[in-house]
C-alpha positions in Angstrom: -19.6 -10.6 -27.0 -18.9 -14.0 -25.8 -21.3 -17.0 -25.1 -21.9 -20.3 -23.5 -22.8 -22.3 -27.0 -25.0 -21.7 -29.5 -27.9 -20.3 -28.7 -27.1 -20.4 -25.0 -26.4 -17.5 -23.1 -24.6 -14.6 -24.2 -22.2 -12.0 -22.4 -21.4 -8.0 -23.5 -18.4 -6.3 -22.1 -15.9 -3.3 -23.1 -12.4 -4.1 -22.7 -8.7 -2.3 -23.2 -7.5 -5.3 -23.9 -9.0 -8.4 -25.0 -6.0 -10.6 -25.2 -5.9 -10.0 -21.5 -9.7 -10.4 -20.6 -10.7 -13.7 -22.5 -8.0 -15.5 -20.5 -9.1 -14.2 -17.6 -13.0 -15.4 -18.5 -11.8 -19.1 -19.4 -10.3 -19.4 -16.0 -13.5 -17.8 -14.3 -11.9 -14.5 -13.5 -13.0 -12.1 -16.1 -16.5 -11.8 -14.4 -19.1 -13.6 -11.7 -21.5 -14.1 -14.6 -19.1 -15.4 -17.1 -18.2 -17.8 -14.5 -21.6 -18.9 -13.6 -23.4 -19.0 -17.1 -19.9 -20.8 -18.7 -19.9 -17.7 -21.3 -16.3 -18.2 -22.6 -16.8 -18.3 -26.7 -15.8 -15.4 -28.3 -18.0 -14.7 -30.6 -17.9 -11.0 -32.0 -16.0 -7.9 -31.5 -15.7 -4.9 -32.5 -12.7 -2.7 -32.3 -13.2 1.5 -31.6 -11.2 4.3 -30.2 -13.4 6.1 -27.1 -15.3 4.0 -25.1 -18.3 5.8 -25.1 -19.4 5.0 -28.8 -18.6 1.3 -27.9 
């Protein structure tokens, strides 16, 4: 989960490999959203094995 600032707007993804996507989100890549809304502050994550029970 990332967001814009406190408060602000937040953002809920599933990566592979978030060392790789939050780069991509601070440079306006990751997403169109992200981008627009500024949602670049990691703020939680949660690490599991199969997608699905993400």
């Amino acid at each position: 989960m990332t967001a814009s600032q406190k408060g602000g707007t937040i953002y809920i993804g599933v990566t592979n490999d978030l060392a790789r996507r939050m780069p991509e989100h601070k440079t306006g890549q990751g997403s169109s959203f992200a981008s627009r809304y500024g949602v670049q502050r990691l703020v939680w994550y949660e690490g599991v094995f199969r997608h699905h029970r993400a």
